[in-house]
C-alpha positions in Angstrom: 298.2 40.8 28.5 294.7 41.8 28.6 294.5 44.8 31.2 292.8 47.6 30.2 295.7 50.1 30.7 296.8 49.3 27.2 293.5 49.4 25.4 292.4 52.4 23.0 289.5 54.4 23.8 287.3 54.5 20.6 286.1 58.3 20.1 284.2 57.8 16.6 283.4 54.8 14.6 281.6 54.3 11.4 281.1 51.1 9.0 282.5 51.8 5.7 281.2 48.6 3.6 278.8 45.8 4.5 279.3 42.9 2.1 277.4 39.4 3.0 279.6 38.2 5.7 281.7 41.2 6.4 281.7 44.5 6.9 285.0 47.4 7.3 284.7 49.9 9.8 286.7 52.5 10.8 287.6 53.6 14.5 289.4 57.1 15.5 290.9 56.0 18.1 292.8 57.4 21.2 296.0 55.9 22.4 296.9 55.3 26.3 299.6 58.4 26.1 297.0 60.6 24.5 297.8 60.6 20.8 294.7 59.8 18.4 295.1 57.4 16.0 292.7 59.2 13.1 291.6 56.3 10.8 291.8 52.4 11.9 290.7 50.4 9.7 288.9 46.3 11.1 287.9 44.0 8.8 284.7 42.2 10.7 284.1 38.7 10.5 281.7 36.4 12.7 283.2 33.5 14.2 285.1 30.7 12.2 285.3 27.2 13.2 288.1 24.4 12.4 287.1 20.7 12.9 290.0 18.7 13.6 288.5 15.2 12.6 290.2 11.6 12.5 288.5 8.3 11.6 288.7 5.3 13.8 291.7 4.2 11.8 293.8 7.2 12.6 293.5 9.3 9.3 292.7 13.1 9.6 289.6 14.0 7.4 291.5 17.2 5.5 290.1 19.3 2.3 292.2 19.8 -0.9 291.0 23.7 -1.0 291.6 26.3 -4.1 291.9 29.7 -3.1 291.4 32.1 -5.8 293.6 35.1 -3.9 296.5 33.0 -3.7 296.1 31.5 -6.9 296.6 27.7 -5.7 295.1 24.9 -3.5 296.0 24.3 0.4 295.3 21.2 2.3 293.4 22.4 4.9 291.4 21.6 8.3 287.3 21.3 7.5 285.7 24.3 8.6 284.4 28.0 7.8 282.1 31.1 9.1 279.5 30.5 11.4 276.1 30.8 10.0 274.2 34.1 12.0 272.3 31.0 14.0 275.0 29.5 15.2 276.9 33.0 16.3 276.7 31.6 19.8 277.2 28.0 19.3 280.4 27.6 17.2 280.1 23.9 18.1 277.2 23.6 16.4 279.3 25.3 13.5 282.3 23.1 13.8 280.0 20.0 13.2 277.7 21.3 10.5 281.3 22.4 8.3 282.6 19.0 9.0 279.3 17.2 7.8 279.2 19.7 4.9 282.6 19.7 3.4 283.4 15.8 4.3 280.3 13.9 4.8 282.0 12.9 7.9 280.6 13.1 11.4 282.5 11.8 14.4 281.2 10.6 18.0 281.5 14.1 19.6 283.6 17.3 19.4 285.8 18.6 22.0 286.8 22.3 22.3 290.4 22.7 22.4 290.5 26.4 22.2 290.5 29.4 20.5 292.7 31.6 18.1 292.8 35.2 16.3 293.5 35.0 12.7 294.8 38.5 12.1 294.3 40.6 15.3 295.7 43.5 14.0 293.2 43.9 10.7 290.3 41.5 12.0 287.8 41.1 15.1 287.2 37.6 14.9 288.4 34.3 16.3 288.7 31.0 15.4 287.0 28.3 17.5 289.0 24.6 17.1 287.9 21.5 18.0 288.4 18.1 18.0 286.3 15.0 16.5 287.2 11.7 17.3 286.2 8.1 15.7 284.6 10.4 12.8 282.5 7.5 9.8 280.9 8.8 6.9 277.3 9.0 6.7 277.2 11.2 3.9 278.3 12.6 0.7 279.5 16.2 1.1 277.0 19.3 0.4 279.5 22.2 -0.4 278.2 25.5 -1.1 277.7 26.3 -5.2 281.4 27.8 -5.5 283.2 26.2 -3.2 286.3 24.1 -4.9 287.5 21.1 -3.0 288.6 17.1 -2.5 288.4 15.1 0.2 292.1 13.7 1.8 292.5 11.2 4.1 295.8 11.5 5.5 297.5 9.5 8.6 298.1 12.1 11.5 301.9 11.2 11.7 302.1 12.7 8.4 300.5 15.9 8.5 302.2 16.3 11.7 305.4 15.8 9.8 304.2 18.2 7.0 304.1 20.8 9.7 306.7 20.1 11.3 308.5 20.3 7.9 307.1 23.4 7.4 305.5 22.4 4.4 301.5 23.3 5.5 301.3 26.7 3.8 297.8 27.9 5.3 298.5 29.9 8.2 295.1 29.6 10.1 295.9 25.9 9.9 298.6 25.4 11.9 297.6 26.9 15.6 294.6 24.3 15.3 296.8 21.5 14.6 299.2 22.8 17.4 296.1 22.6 19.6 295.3 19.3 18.8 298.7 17.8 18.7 298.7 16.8 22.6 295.4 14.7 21.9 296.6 12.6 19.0 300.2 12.5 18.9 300.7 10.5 22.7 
């Protein structure tokens, strides 16, 4: 899938906008058979992280989110944008968001792997993990706009829910896929 017979050779590229956390940029762009592709358009993010947390009585730590685009609220996995420290250490992301958005911290996190969110309009990945045991040690420290509640769900539910097709945020669901094999035994 990734060899490099398929890739596009980048002739010219140019940022377009740079706003806070990311920027557009356009790409001419030549195709393997020669044709060039004048205008393609990324939307570039840094890394995001998802923290899939469960307390030591087997609820998943989940956020109640509004988001304004859609015009509702999504239940959703903590998590969000590395910070330009932490570009490198997405671990060090995962537990900060957690900590953040739940108060919650668990004993360690494990990496279960990696997604694209939109490959063919963004650059960046999102880096799941896993965080077991998780007690509150604090109450949460969102950022000044941020719009959300704490739920504390059992993980045979929101694995029904998905399965059921009834978790509507889309970057949710590979991470809970990923994390299935560790919780659901």
């Amino acid at each position: 899938m990734d060899e490099k017979k398929n890739h596009w050779k980048v002739i010219e590229s140019e940022t377009m906008y740079k706003y806070g956390y990311f920027s557009i940029r356009k790409d001419k762009c030549e195709l393997p058979d020669g044709r060039v592709m004048p205008s393609y358009l990324t939307i570039e993010f840094g890394p995001w992280v998802h923290a899939v947390a469960v307390t030591d009585d087997g609820n998943m730590i989940l956020v109640d989110q509004y988001r304004h685009s859609a015009k509702d609220s999504f239940l959703e996995i903590p998590g969000g944008a590395a910070d330009k420290e932490e570009l490198d250490d997405p671990k060090s992301a995962a537990q900060r968001e957690l900590l953040e958005e739940t108060g919650y911290q668990g004993d360690e996190l494990i990496f279960l792997g990696s997604h694209y969110p939109n490959p063919a309009l963004q650059s960046n990945q999102i880096y799941t993990y896993l965080s077991l045991n998780c007690k509150k040690v604090s109450n949460p420290k969102l950022d000044p706009y941020e719009d959300l509640s704490l739920v504390l769900m059992p993980v045979q539910e929101i694995y029904d829910l998905l399965d059921s097709g009834k978790l509507r945020h889309s970057l949710m669901i590979p991470s809970l896929v990923l994390a299935r094999p560790h919780l659901l035994k």
